[in-house]
N, C-alpha and C positions, 0 to 999 in steps of 0.2 A: 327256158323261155323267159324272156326279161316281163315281170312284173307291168301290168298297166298301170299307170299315169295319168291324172288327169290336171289341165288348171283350172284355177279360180271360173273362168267363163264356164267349161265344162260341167263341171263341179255343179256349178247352180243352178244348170238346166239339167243334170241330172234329179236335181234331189229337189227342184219348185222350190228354192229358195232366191229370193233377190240377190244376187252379188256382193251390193254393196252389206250388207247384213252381213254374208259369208264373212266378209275382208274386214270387216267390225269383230265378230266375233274370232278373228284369226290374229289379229292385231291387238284384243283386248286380253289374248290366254285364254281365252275360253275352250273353244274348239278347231284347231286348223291342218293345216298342213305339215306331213311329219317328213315330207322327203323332198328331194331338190335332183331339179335337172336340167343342167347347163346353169346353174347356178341362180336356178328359179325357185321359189317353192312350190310345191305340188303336190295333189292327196293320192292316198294309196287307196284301195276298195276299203281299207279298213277303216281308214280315216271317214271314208265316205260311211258308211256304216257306222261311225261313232255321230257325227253330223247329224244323220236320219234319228240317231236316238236323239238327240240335246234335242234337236227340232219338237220330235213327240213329244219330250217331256215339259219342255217349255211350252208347248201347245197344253199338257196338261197342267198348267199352273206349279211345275217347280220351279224352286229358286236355283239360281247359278251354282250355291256354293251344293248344293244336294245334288246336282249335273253334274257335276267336278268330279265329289265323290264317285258318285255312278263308273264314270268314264274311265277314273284313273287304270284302271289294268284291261281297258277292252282291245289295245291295239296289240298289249302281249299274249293274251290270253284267246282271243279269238281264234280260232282253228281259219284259216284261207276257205273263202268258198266263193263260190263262181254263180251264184243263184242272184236272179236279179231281184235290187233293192228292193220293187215295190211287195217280194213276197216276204221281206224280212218285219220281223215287228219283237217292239221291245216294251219291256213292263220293267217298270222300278218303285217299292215302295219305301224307300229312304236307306234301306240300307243292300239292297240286292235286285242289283241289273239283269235280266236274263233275257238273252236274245234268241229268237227264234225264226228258224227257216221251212221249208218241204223238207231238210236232208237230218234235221235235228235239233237242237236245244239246246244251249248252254246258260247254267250260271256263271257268271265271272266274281273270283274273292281272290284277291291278292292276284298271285301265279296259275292261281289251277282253273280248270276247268272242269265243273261238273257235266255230263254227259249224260241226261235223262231220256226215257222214254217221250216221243214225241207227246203220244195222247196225253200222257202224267202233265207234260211242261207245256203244254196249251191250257190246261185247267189252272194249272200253276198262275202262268201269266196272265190269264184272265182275271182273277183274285188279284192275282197287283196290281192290274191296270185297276180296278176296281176300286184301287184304296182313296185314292186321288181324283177326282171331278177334274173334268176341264173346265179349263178360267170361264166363267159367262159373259156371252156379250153384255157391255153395256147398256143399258134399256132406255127409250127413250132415243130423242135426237142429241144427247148430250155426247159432245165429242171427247173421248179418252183424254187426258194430259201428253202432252209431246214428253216422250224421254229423253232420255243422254243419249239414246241410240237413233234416236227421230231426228235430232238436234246432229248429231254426227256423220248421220246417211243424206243428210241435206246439205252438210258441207262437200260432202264428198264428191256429191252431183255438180253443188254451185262451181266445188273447185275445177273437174274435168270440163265444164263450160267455160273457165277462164273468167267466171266471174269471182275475183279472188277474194272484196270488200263483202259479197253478201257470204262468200265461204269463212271469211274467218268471222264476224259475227255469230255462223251458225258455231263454229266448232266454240267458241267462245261462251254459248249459250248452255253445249253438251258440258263444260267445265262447271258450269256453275250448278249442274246440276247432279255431278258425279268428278268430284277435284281428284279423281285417282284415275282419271282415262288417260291414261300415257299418249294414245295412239293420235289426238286429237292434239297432243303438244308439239309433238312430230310435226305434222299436218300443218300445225301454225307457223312452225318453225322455218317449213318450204316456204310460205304466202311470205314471211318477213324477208328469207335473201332472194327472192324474186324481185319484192321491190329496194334492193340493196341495203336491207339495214343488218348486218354480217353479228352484230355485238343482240339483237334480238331473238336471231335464230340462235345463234348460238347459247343462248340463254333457255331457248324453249327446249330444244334438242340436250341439254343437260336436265331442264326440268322432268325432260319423260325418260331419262336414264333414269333419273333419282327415282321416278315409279317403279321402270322396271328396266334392271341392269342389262338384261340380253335380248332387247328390243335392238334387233339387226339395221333396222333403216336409221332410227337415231343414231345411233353408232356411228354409220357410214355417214349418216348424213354430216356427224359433227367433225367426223376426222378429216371429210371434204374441207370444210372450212378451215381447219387448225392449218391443214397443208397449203391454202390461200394464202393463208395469215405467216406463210412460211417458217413455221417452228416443223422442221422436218422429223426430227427425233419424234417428240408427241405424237405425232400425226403418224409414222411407225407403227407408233406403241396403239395408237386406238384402232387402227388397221388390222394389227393384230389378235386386238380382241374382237374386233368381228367375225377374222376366220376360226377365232376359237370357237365362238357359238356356231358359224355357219361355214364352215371348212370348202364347201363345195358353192361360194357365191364368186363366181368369176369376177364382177367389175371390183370384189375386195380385194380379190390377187391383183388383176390391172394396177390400179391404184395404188396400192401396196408396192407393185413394182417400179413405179413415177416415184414413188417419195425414195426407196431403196435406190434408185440410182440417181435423183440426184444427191444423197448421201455419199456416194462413192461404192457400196454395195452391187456391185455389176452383178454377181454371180448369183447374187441370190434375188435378184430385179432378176435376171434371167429365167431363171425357176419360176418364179411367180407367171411372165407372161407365160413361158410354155403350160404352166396348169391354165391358168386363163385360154390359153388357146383347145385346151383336149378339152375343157367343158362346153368353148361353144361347138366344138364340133359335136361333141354328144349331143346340144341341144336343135329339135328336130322342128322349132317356130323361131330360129333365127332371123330376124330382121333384116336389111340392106343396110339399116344403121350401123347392127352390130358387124358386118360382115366387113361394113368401114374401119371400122375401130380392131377388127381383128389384122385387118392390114395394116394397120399403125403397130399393133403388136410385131408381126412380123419385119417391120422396118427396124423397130427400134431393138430387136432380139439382134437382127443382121449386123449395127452398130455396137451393137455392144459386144458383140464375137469380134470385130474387126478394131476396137479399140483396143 
């Protein structure tokens, strides 16, 4: 039985988290999605299950880099189980994650999994949940400081309204307040070749590489461009390194197979749309858009057999 799947929309009204936060923290490396379908990304229960933890413990006042730790081996190490979220609960006191269900217990350290008596790892996790207070509301009518992520989840909004002026101000705001948010340079990068400025985006889209190298939408976004700008080799070469990080995003093969043939590369422009084509059939929220562009696949596969 093929594994469930969920997306971003799913995902957040599974777990009572805002969306846009998810896709902040999926875009920032925090916590996201480990698997891709029809060349989307998408979380697995376990993912969803690591999510539920960051949430808690960021609810209980830890820091990112102490969630990091925590996380790092829960998606290997977690045994599959089929019990629903709301009965899962996690304790972590800086250096030992343990999650628990009705079916059992686990610490996560490295690879392994320890496997305790439920009663023992309910008393257990109570003590670590106990090490840590949760953050205090602020007292008073005094309103919290906007963060990089208040600053970034309002661009996000501004941008899906098409107000693109008050969206990159806001993303502009999350920079000044955290110069290492790649995901917001991205982001800028779209506002600037929207309104045709090709040498801005392309500027911002290398800025959030220089954060972080296997940020997939930079990537694709910049190789789009280079292939505008008709350096076809380049635009190859950055194509490629998208599929290296993300193997199964179809509009990379697409694309990838546009710049390969007009290179002269038929055969392997072939290959690419045929995998661009088995992923959108895998994928099961195919669009009328995509279902467009899967017909231009198939036109241009027929031409290139016939050439």
């Amino acid at each position: 039985m093929e594994e469930a799947t969920y997306t971003f929309a799913g995902a957040a009204k599974i777990l009572d988290i805002v969306e846009s936060k998810l896709r902040y923290w999926a875009q920032t490396g925090f916590v996201g999605p480990s698997a891709r379908r029809g060349g989307k990304p998408v979380f697995t229960f376990q993912d969803l299950v690591s999510i539920k933890a960051a949430k808690e413990l960021v609810d209980r006042g830890f820091k990112a880099a102490e969630i990091r730790k925590a996380l790092e081996s829960v998606r290997a190490s977690l045994p599959h189980v089929d019990r629903p979220l709301d009965r899962i609960r996690v304790a972590f006191d800086g250096d030992r994650l343990v999650v628990v269900d009705e079916g059992g217990a686990y610490e996560t350290s490295g690879q392994k999994v320890f496997d305790f008596g439920l009663a023992e790892l309910r008393t257990s996790a109570q003590k670590i949940a106990e090490v840590r207070p949760r953050t205090p509301t602020p007292a008073g009518d005094v309103a919290p400081k906007r963060t990089a992520y208040d600053w970034f989840a309002e661009g996000t909004l501004r941008e899906a309204g098409g107000d693109d002026a008050r969206a990159e101000a806001a993303y502009q705001q999350a920079l000044a307040l955290d110069a290492g948010l790649a995901a917001a340079h991205t982001n800028l990068g779209g506002i600037a070749h929207r309104r045709g400025d090709a040498n801005e985006a392309r500027a911002a889209f290398e800025r959030a590489l220089a954060l972080d190298p296997d940020q997939v939408e930079a990537r694709f976004n910049l190789a789009n461009l280079i292939l505008e700008s008709g350096d076809l080799e380049l635009a190859v070469a950055e194509f490629r390194r998208v599929l290296q990080v993300a193997p199964d995003f179809a509009d990379g093969h697409y694309n990838l197979a546009v710049a390969l043939e007009r290179l002269g590369g038929r055969a392997q422009a072939r290959a690419h749309l045929e995998k661009y084509l088995s992923l959108e059939h895998e994928d099961p929220t195919t669009t009328a858009s995509a279902s467009a562009w899967a017909e231009q696949a198939r036109t241009l596969i027929a031409r290139l057999a016939a050439s």
